[in-house]
BAKETI-488043 format. One line per 8 residues: number of its first residue (from 0); their letters; for each residue x, y, z of N, C-alpha, C. Coordinates in pm, 1 decimal. Example, Ala and Ser with C-alpha at 12.3 -4.5 7.8 and 13.67 -1.06 7.14 Angstrom:
<koltis>
0) as) 1319.0/-569.0/780.0/1230.0/-450.0/780.0/1320.0/-330.0/780.0 ~ 1285.0/-225.0/708.0/1367.0/-106.0/714.0/1290.0/3.0/787.0
</koltis>
This chain:
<koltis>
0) xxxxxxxx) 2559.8/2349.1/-1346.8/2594.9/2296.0/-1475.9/2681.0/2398.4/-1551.1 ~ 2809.7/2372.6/-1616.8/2887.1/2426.4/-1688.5/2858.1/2443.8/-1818.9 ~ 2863.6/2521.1/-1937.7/2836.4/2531.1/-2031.7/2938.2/2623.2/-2094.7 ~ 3026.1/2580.7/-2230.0/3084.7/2638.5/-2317.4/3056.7/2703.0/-2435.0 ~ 3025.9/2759.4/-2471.5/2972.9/2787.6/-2596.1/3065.4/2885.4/-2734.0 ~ 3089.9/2951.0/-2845.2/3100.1/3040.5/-2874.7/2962.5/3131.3/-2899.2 ~ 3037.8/3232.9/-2909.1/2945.1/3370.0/-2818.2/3045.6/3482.1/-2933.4 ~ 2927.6/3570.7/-2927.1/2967.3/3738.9/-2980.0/3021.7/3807.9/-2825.3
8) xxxxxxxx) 3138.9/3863.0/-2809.5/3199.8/3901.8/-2717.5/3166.9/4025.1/-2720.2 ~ 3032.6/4079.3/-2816.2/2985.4/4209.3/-2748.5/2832.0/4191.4/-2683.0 ~ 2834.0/4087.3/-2653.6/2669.7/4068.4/-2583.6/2691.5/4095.4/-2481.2 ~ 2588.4/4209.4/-2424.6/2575.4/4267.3/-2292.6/2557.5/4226.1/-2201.9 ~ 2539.4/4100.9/-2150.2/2522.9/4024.9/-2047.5/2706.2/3964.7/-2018.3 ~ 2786.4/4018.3/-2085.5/2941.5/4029.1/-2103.3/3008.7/4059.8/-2052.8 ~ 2942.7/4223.1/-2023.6/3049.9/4341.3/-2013.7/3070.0/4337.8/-1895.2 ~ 3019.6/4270.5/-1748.9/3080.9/4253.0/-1638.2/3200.9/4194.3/-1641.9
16) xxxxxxxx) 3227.7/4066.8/-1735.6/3327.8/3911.1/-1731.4/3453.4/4062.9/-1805.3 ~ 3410.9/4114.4/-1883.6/3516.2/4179.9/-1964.7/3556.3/4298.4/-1845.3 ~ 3488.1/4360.0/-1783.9/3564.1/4471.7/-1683.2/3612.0/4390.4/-1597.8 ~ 3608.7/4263.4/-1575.8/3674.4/4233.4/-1423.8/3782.1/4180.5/-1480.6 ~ 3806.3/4099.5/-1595.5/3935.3/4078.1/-1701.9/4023.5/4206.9/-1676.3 ~ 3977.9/4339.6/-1719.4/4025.7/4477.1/-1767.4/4083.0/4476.9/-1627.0 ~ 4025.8/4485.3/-1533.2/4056.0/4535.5/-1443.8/4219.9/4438.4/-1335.2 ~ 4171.5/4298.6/-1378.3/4277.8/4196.2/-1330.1/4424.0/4235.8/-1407.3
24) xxxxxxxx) 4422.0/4254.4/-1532.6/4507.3/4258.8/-1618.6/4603.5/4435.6/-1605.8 ~ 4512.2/4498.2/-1559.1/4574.4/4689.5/-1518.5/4575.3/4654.8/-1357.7 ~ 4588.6/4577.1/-1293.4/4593.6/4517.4/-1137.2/4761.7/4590.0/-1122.1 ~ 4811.3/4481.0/-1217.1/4985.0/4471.4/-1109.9/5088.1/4466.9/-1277.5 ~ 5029.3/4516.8/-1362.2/5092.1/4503.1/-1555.6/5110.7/4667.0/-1624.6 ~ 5259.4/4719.6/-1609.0/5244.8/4824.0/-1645.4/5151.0/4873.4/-1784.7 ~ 5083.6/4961.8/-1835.6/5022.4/4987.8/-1920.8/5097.1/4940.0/-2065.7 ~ 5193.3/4946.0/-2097.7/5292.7/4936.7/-2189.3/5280.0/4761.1/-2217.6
32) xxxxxxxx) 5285.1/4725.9/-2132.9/5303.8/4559.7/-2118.4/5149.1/4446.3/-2128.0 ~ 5048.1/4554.3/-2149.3/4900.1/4494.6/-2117.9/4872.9/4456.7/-2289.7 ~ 4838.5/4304.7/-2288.4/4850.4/4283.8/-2441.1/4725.9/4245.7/-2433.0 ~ 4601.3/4205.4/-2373.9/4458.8/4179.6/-2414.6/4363.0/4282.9/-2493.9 ~ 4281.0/4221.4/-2530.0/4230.2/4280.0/-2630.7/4052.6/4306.7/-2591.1 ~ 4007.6/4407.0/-2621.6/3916.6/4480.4/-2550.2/3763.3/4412.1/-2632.8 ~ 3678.2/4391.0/-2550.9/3578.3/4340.8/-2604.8/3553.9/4349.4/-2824.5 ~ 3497.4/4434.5/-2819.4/3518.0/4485.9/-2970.5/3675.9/4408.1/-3088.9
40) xxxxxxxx) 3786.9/4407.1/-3017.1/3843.4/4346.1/-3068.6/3877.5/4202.5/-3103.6 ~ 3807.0/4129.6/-2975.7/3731.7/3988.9/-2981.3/3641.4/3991.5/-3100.8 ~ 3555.8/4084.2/-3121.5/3498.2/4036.5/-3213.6/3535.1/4070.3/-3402.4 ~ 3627.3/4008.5/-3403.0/3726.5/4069.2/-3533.1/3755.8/3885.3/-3578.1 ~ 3720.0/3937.3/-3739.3/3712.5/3784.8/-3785.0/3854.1/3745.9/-3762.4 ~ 3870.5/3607.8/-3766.9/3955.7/3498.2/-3727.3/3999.3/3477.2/-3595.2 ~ 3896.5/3580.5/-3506.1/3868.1/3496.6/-3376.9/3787.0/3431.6/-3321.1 ~ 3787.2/3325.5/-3248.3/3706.4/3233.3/-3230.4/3699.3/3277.5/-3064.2
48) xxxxxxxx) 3554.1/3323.4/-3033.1/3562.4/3358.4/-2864.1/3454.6/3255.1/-2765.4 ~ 3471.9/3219.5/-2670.4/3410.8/3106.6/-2617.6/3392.2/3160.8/-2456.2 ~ 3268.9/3136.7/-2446.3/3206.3/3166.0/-2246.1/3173.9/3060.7/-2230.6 ~ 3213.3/3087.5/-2104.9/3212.4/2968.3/-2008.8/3117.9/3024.9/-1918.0 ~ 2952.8/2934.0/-1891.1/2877.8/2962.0/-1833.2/2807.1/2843.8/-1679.1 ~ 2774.4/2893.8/-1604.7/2756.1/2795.8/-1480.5/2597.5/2871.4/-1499.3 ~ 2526.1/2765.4/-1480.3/2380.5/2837.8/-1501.0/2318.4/2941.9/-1560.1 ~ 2386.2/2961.6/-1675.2/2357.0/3073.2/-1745.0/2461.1/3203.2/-1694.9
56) xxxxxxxx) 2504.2/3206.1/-1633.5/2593.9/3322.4/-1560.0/2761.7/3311.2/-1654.0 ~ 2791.3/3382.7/-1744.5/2874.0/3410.5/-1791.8/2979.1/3425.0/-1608.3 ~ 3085.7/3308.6/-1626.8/3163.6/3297.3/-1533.6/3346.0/3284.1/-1559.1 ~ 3300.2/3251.7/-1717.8/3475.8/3276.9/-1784.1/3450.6/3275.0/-1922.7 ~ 3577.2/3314.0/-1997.7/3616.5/3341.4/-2147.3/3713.2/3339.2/-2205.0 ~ 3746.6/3299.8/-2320.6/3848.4/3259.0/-2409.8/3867.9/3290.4/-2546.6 ~ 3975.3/3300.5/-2580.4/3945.3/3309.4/-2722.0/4089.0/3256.9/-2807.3 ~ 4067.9/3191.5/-2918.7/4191.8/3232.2/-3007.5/4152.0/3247.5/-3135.2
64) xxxxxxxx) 4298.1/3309.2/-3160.1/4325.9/3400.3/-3303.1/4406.0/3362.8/-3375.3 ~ 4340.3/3315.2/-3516.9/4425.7/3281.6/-3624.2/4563.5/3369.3/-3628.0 ~ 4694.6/3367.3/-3651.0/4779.6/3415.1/-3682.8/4808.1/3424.0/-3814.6 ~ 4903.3/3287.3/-3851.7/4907.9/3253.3/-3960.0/4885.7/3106.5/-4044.2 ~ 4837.6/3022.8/-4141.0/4849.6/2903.0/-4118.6/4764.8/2830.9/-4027.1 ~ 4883.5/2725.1/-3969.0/4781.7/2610.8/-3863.7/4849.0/2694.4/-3678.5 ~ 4873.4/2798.0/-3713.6/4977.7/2871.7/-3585.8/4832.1/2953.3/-3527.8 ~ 4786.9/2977.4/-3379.8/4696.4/3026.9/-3342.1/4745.4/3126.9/-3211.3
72) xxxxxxxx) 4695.8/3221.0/-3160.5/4754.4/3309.3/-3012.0/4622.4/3236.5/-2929.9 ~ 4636.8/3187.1/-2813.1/4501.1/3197.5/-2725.8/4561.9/3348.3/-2644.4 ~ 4362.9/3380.9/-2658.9/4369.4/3523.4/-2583.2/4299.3/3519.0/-2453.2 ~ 4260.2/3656.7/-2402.0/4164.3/3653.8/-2293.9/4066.7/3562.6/-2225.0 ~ 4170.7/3473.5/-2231.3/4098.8/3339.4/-2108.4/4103.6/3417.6/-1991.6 ~ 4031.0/3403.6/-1905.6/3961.3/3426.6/-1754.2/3847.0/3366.4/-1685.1 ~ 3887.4/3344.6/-1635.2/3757.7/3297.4/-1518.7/3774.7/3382.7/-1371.8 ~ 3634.4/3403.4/-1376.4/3618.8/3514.1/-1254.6/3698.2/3496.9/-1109.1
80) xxxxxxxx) 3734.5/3536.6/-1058.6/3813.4/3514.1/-905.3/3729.3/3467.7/-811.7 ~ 3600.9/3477.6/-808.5/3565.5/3387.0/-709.6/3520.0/3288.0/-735.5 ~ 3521.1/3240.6/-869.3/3515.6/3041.4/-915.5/3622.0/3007.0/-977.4 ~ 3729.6/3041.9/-939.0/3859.5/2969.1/-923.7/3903.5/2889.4/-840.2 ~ 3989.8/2782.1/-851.0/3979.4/2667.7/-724.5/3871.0/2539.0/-775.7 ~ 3807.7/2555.2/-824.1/3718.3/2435.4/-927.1/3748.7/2358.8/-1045.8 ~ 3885.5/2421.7/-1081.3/3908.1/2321.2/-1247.8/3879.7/2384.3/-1322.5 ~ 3743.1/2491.1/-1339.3/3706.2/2551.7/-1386.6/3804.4/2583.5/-1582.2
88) xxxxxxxx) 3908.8/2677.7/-1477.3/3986.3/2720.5/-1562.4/4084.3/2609.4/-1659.0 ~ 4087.9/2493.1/-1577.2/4146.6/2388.2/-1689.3/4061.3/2299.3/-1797.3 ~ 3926.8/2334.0/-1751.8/3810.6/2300.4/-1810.5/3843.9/2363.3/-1944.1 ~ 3835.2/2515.2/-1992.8/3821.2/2600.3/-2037.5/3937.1/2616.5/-2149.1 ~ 4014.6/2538.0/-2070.3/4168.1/2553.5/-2149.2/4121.8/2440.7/-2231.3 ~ 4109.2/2334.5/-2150.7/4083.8/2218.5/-2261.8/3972.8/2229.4/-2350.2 ~ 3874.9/2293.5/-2302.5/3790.0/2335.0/-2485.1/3855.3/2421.4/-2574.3 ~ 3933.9/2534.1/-2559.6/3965.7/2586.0/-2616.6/4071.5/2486.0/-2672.4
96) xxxxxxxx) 4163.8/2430.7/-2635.6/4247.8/2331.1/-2743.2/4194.3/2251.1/-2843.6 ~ 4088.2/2176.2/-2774.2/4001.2/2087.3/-2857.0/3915.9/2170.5/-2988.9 ~ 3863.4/2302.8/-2957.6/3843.8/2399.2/-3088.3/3938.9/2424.7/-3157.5 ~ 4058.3/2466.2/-3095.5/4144.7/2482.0/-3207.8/4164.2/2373.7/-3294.6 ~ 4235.8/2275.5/-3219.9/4261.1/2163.2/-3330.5/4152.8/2142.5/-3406.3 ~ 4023.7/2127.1/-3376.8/3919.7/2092.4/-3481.1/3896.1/2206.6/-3578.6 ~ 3955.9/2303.2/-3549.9/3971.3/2432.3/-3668.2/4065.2/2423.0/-3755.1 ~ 4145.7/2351.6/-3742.2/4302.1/2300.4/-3821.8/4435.0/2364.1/-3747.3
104) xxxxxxxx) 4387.9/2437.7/-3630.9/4541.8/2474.7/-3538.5/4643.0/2365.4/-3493.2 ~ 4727.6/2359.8/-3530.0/4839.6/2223.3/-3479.9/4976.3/2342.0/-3406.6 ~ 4914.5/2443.4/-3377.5/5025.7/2497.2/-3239.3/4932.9/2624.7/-3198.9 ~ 4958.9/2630.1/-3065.4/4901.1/2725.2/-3023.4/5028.5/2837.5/-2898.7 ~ 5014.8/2936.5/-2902.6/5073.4/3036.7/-2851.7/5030.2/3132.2/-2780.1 ~ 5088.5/3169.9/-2731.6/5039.5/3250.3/-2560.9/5135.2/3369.4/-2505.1 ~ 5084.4/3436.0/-2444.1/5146.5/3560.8/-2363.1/5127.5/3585.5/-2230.4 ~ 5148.1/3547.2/-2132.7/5095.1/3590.5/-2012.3/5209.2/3705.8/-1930.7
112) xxxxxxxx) 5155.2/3716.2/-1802.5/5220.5/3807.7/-1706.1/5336.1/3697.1/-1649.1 ~ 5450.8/3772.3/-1639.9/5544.2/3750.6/-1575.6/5549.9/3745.7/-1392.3 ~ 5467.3/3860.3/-1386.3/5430.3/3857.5/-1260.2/5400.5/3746.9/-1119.6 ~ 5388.9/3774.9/-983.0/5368.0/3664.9/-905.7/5230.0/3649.6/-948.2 ~ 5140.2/3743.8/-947.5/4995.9/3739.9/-933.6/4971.9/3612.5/-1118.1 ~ 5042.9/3636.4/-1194.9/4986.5/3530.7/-1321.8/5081.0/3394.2/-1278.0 ~ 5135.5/3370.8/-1175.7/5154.3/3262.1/-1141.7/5085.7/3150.7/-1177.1 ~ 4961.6/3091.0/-1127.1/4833.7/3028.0/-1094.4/4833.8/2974.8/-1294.3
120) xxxxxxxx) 4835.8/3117.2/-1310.3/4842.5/3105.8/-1511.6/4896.5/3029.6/-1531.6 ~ 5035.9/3079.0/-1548.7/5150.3/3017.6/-1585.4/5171.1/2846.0/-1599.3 ~ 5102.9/2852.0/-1418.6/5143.4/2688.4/-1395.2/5043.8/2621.4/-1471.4 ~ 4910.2/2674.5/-1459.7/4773.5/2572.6/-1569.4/4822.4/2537.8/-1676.7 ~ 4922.4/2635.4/-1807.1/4931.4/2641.9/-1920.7/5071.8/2504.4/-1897.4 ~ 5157.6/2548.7/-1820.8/5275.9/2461.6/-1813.5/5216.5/2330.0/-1754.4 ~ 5116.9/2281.2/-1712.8/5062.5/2164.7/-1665.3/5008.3/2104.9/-1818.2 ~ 4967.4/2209.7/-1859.5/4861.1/2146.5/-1965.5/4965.0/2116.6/-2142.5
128) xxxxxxxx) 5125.1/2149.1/-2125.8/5242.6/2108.3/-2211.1/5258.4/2236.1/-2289.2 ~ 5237.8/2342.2/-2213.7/5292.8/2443.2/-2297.1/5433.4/2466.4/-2231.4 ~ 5493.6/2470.3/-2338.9/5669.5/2564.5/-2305.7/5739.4/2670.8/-2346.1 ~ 5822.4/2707.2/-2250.8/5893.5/2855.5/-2336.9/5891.7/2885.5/-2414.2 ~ 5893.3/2998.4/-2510.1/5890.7/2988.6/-2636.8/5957.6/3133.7/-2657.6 ~ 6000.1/3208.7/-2784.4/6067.1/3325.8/-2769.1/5955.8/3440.5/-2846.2 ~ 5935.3/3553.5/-2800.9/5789.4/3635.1/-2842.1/5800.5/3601.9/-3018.6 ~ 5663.3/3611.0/-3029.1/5575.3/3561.2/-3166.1/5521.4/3639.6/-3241.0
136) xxxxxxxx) 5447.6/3663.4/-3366.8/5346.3/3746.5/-3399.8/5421.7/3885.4/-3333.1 ~ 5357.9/3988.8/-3330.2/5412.0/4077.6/-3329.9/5504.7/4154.8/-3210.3 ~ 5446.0/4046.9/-3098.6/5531.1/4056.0/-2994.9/5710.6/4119.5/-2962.6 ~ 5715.1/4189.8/-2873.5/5873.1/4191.7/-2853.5/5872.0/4144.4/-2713.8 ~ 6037.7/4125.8/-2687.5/6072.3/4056.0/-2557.1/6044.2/4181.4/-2432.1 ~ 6029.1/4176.5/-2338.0/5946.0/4210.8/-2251.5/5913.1/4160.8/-2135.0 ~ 6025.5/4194.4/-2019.7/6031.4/4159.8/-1883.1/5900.9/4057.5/-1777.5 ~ 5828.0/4162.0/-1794.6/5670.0/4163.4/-1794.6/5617.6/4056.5/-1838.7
144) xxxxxxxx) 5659.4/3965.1/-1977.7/5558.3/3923.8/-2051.5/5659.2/3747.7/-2043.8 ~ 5581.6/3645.0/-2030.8/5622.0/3514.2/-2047.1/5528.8/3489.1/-2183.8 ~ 5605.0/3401.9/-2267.1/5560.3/3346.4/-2403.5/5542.3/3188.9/-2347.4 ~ 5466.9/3112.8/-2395.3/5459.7/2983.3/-2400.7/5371.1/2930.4/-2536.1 ~ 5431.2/2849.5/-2589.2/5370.2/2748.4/-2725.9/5350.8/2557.0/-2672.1 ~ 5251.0/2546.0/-2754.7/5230.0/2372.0/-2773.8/5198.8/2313.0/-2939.9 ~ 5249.6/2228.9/-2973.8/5171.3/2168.3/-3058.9/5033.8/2087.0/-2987.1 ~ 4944.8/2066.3/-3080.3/4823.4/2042.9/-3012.6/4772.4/1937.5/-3143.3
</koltis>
């Protein structure tokens, strides 16, 4: 059984989902180019952070962040590497849209890896009507880094 919830992103039953994030993201992303945000900073008001649990087992996570307005960033979505291949991760996407909008977000915005390895990313977000977009919020342009936005 799957379960979504929001969650304090410093509960210790966490800090595995957050090192294997840390660790995916410093994989193949020069240091300079790594834009996620470290447990502790999840938990900073006007973010909204959400686990994704399979029997109680923290198995993925999400979050977004007010910007400005009805404008939102989704952050540190992940789902673990070995329950990928299940939907899982489009599961996850689609709660997180459905929170936003019910928060008053009517666009949401994104950063991922440019890389082959955020491929898999890329395509979920572009399946699910996100498109190009040119860097946002405090962002600069950045080889490394693909932007994508939706209204929602």
């Amino acid at each position: 059984m799957i379960a979504i919830t929001l969650e304090n992103p410093l509960h210790p039953d966490l800090a595995h989902l957050h090192a294997r994030h840390t660790e995916a993201m410093h994989a193949d992303t020069p240091p300079g180019s790594i834009h996620m945000l470290p447990a502790d900073a999840l938990a900073a008001p006007g973010i909204a952070f959400y686990v994704m649990r399979r029997e109680g087992a923290p198995v993925g996570m999400g979050a977004f962040k007010h910007l400005s307005g009805s404008h939102a960033e989704l952050k540190s979505m992940h789902v673990l590497s070995e329950m990928r291949g299940q939907g899982l991760a489009r599961v996850l996407l689609e709660h997180l849209i459905a929170e936003a909008r019910a928060a008053g977000i009517s666009r949401l915005s994104l950063e991922t890896g440019s890389q082959p390895s955020f491929r898999p990313a890329r395509e979920l977000y572009q399946r699910a009507g996100f498109t190009a977009c040119p860097p946002f919020g405090s962002y600069r342009p950045d080889p490394n880094s693909v932007f994508l936005t939706r209204e929602i």
